[in-house]
N, C-alpha and C positions, 0 to 999 in steps of 0.2 A: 299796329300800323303807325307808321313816322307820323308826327303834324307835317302841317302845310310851307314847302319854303320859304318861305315869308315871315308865317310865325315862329317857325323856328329860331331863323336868322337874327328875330327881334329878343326873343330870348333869349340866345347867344350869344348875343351885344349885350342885353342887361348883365347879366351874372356873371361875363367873364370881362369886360372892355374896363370894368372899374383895376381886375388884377394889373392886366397886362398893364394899364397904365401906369399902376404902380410900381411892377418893377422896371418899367423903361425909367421912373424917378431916381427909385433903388435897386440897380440891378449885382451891386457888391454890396448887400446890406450884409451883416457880421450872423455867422448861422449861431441860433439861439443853442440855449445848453440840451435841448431833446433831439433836434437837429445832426448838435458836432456829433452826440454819442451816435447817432444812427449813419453817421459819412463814419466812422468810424467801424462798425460793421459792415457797411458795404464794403473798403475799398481793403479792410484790412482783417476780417471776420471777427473781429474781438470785440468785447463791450466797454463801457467806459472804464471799468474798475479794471481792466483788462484780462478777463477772462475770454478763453480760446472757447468759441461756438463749435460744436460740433456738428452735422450732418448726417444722415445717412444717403448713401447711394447705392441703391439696389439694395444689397445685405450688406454691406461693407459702409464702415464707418469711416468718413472721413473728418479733416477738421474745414473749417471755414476759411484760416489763414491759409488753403492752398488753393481750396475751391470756391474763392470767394464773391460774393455775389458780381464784383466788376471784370473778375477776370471772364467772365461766357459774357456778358451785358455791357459792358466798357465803361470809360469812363465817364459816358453823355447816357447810358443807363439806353442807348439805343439799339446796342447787340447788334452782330452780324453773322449774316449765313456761313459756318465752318464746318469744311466736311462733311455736307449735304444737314448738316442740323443747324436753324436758326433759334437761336435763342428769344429773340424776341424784345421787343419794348417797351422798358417799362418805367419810364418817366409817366409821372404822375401824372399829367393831361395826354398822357396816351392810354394808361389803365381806365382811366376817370371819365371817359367819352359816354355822352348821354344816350347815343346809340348802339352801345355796345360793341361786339368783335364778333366776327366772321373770319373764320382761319381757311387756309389752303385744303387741309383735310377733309375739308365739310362741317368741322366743331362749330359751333356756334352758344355765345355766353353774353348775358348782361354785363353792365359796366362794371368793373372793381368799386369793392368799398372798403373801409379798413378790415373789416370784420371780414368780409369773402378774402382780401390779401393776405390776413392773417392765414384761413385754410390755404391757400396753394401754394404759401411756403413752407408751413410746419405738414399739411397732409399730402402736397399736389394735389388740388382738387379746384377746378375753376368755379366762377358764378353758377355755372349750368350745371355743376356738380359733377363735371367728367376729368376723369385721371388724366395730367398734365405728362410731358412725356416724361419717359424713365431715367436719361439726362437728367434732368430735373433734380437738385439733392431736396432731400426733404431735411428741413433744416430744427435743429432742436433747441427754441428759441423762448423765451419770457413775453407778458404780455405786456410787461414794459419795454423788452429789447422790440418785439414787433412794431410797438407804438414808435419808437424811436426810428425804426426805418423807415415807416412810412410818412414822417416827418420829414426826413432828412428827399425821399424819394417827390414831395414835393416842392422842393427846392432844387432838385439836381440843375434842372434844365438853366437854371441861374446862377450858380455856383461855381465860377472859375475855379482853375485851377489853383494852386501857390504861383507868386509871380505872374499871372498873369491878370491884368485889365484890362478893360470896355477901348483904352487909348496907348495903351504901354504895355510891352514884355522886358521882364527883368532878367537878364544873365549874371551869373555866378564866375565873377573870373578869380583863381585860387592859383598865385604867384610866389615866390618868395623876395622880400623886398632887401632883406642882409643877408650876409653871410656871403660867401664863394660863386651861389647861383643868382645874387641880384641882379649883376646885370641882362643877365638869360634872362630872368622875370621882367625886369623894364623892358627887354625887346618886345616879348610876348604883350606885353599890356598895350606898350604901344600900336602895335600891329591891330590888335583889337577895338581898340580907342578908335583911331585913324578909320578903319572897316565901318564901324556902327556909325560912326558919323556922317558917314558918305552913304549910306541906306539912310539914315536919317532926312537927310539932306533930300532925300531922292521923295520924302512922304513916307518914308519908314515903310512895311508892309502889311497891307490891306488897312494902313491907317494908324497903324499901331508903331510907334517909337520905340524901339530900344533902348534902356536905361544898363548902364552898368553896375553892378555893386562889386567891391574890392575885397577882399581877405587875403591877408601871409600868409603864405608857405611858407615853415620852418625845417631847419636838420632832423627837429622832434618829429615822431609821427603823430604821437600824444597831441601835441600841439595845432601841428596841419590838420585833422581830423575833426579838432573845438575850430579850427576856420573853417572848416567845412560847414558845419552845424550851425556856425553864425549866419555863415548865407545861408543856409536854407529855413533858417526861422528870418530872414530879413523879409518877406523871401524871396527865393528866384525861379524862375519859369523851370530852367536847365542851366548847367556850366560847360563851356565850352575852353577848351585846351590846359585844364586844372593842371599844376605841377605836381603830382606828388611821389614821384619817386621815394620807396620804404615805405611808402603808408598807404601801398597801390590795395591792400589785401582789406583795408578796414573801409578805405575808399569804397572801393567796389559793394562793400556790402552795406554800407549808410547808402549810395544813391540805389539801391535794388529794393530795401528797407523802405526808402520812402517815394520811388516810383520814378528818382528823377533823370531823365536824359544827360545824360552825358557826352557830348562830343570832342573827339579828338584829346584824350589825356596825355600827358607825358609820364609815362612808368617804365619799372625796369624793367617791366615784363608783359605779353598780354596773356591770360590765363589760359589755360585748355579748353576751360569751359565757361567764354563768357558770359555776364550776365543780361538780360536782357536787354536791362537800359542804359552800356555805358558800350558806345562805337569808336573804334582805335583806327583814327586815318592810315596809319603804319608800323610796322613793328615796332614793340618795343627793347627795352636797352640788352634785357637779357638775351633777346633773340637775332640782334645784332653781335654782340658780344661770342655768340655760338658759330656766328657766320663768318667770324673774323678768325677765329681758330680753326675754323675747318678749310679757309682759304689759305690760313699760314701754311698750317700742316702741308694740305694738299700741291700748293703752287710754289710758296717758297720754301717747302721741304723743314721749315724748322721744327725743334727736334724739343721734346719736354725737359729731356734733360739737363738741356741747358736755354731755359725758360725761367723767368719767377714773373708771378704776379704780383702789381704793386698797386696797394688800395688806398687812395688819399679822400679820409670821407665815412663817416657809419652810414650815411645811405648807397654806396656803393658796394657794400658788403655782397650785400645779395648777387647782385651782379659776378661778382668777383667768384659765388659758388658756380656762376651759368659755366662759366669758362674752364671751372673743372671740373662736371659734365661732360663740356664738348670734349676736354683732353681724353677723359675717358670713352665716349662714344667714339674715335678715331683712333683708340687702342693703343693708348700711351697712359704711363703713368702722369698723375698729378704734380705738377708743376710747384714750388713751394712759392710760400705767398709771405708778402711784407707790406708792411703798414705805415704808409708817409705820412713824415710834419717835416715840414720844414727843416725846424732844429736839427732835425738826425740827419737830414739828408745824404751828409759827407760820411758819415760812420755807415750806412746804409746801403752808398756808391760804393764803399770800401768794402763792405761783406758781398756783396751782388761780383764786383771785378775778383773778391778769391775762387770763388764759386764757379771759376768761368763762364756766366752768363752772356749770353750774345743775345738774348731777343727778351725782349719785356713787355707784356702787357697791363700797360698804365692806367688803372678807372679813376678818375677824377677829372676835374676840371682843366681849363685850358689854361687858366692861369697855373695849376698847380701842376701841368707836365711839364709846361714852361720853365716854371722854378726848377724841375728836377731837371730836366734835360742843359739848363744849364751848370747845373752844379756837377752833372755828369763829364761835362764837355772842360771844365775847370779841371776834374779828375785825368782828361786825359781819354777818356771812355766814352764813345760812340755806340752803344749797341741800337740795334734793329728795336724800333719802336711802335705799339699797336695801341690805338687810341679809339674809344668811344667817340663818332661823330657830333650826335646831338648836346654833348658837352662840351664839344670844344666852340671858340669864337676865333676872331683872326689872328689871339694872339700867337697860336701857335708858328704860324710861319714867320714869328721871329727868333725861331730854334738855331740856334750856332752853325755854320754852315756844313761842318762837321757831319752833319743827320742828314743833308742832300738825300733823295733815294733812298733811306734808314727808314721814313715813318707813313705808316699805314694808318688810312681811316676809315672803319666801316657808319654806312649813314643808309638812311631807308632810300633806296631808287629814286630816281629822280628821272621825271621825264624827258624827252631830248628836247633840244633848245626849240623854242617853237614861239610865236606868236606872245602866248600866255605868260612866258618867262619875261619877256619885252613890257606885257602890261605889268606886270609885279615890280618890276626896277622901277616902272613911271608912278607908279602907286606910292611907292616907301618916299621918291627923289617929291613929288607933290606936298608929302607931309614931312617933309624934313628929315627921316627918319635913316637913321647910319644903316650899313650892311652889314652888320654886326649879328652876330648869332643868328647865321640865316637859315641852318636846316631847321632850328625854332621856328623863327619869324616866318618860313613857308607854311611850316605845319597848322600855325595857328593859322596864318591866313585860309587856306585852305578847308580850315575845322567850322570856321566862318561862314567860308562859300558855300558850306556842305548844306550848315543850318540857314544858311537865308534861301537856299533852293528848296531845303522839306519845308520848312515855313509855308511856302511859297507855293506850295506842290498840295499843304496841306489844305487852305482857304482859309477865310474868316473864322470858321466855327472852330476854333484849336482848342488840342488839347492835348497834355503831356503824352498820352497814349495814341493821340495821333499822330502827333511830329512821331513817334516811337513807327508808329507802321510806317509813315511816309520814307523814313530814313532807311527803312526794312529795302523798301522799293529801288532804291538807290543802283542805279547800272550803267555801268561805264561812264560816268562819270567825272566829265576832263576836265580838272582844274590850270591845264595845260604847265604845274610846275611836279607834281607828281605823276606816277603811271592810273591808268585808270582806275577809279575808285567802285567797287561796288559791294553791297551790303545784302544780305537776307535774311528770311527766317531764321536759319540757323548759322551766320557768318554776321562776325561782328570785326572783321579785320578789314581795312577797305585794301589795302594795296599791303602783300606782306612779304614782297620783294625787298631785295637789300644789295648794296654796293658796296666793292671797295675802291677808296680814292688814294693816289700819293700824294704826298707834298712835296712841291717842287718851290724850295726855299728862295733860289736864284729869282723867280720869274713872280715869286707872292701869290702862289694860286697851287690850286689842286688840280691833277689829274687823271683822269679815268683809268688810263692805262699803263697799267702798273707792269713793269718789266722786271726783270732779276733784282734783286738788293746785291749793290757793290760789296 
């Protein structure tokens, strides 16, 4: 039989009103060394020396690093009903209740203690001694590793994520600040800078400020990869509009590795099979790159044989295989491919014009089609030109007038002028900000809008794995400068439409509608 409400309540203030007050003092206290090792088994099934825990399920052995105790229980150790099974809750002042648990089934078991937690991990077996369900892995663990989880399990409920505090979330913005794509990267920073400022400004959300932290992007991947890792030991909540083009592969599996959200990347490619936690507002380069060949072929009849691909750049390589791919899926032979510097350019014109080449598709930068196309045009040679959009900036439309009608750009869809587009000019013209590499400066913007709408969507109580669901939820959502954006369980591409544009040199603008090449 209960005590009496009253005494209870008074008991309940004694034993527990001393905690709570203490973590409302320390609510980021630093988790002791018994603790980290047991967040370490929960979020990742390994133990501190990093040994992989094993499991059984039913008869079948599994490991912990797949079925690990946070993937059924989350990251607040609160579990949600999937697929008519609840996992349950098991943050420590929910096992620990001096009333104990009464389940839906009719089970009925006293409160957890270390010693009862320990059986219904390692045997499934609750307080009341009944088989826990068959879900349930039965896990094959030390009686130090136990002790270490249920250290760490009471702490959960206080235990932010990486980047994130009680007043502030931290984003990871991952730019390149030299080389051919700086100023792409100063657009994007900008654009992001200017965004968080104005949430800022606004009381930030539910209270909490955004802070930015910086790292280069380099040519290297090696090196992009060590700036990744520096944010996420700074650390940061999630990174939103990361550059890394070439070092999309090691990318993807450092933020999967360690849980973290990703919005909106720039890579040359989006995978088959993306990984959970990184969302691609739009196609990426390679898959562009595929759509611009199969538009050549198809619309302006151009022909591989008198094609060459030309690569300015080791991180466009990759790219440069998508393209002959597509030549191949459109049942033409491979196109031959050459490698721009500057220096060769003339010797380079000169083997491209024996070869009788008429169409070239250029991956590099805007400044370096620029260079070629004028070196081309010095030459005397005009060919049909097909350019990566999200590379280029305005320099291109100061191509010799010679190319009129000559150069194609494929960019991810864009939505029709509307409203939205109107606030995005007022946006950049408020913060000073040129129009300078805008299918960038969209992208980020909108990578932006994505995460201050899950934020937003998510509540006060975040956390990496909720922004992660929240983002999941994502539907038709208008940024009113791309096509509608929407996300799921199994869809990590939000808009994976794609355009092509001319350039119409006379007038300093692009065109939708691309008619015959002269």
């Amino acid at each position: 039989m209960l005590p009496p409400c009253h005494t209870s309540a008074r008991w309940f203030a004694a034993a527990f009103l001393p905690f709570a007050f203490l973590t409302s003092i320390f609510p980021d206290a630093p988790l002791d060394p018994q603790e980290d090792c047991g967040k370490k088994i929960y979020f990742q099934g390994v133990n501190c020396k990093g040994r992989e825990i094993k499991a059984l399920l039913g008869d079948v052995e599994v490991s912990a690093k797949v079925q690990s105790c946070a993937s059924c229980h989350g990251s607040d150790g609160k579990g949600r009903a999937e697929s008519g099974f609840n996992p349950g809750d098991i943050t420590w002042e929910h096992l620990s209740v001096p009333y104990g648990h009464s389940h839906g089934n009719g089970r009925r078991h006293p409160a957890f203690t270390e010693q009862s937690f320990a059986l219904a991990v390692t045997r499934g077996i609750d307080p009341g001694n009944h088989t826990l369900a068959s879900l349930m892995p039965r896990f094959r663990m030390s009686s130090e590793e136990l002790a270490q989880l249920a250290a760490y399990l009471k702490r959960l409920s206080t235990d932010l994520d990486p980047g994130l505090e009680p007043s502030t979330i931290t984003i990871g913005i991952l730019e390149p600040e030299q080389g051919p794509n700086a100023e792409a990267g100063g657009a994007v920073r900008d654009v992001l800078r200017a965004y968080f400022d104005e949430v800022n400004q606004r009381g930030g959300i539910y209270g909490r400020r955004i802070i930015l932290q910086f790292a280069a992007a380099t040519s290297s991947s090696k090196e992009t990869i060590a700036s990744a890792h520096h944010l996420m030991d700074a650390p940061v909540f999630a990174m939103i509009a990361p550059f890394v083009p070439g070092a999309e592969k090691d990318f993807v599996a450092l933020a999967h590795e360690s849980k973290l959200p990703v919005i909106g990347p720039v890579t040359l490619s989006v995978p088959d099979n993306p990984t959970n936690e990184v969302f691609y507002v739009a196609p990426g380069w390679q898959q562009l790159e595929e759509e611009l060949v199969r538009w050549a072929a198809e619309q302006h009849h151009v022909q591989a044989s008198r094609t060459a691909i030309v690569v300015a750049g080791k991180p466009q390589e990759e790219v440069s295989s998508a393209i002959n791919a597509a030549w191949k899926a459109v049942g033409s032979a491979m196109p031959p491919q050459f490698q721009y510097a500057r220096p060769n350019s003339e010797q380079l014109i000169f083997t491209l014009q024996q070869q009788r080449i008429d169409s070239v598709f250029f991956v590099g930068s805007g400044a370096d089609a620029l260079s070629w196309m004028q070196a081309a045009y010095q030459a005397g040679w005009s060919p049909q030109v097909f350019l990566l959009g999200p590379l280029m900036g305005s320099e291109v439309l100061e191509a010799p007038a010679t190319f009129q009608g000559r150069i194609f750009v494929a960019y991810p869809a864009l939505a029709a002028p509307s409203q939205g587009a109107a606030e995005f000019d007022a946006f950049l013209q408020r913060h000073h900000l040129p129009k300078s590499h805008r299918l960038l400066q969209v992208s980020a913007y909108c990578a932006a809008r994505l995460f201050e709408d899950a934020l937003t969507r998510t509540g006060s109580a975040l956390s990496r794995q909720k922004l992660i669901r929240s983002l999941e939820q994502t539907h038709n959502f208008q940024t009113g400068l791309l096509p509608e954006i929407t996300f799921g369980p199994n869809r990590r591409v939000g808009s994976a439409r794609a355009d092509i544009a001319c350039l119409d040199l006379e007038h300093k603008r692009l065109q939708t509608a691309c008619g015959e090449a002269p």
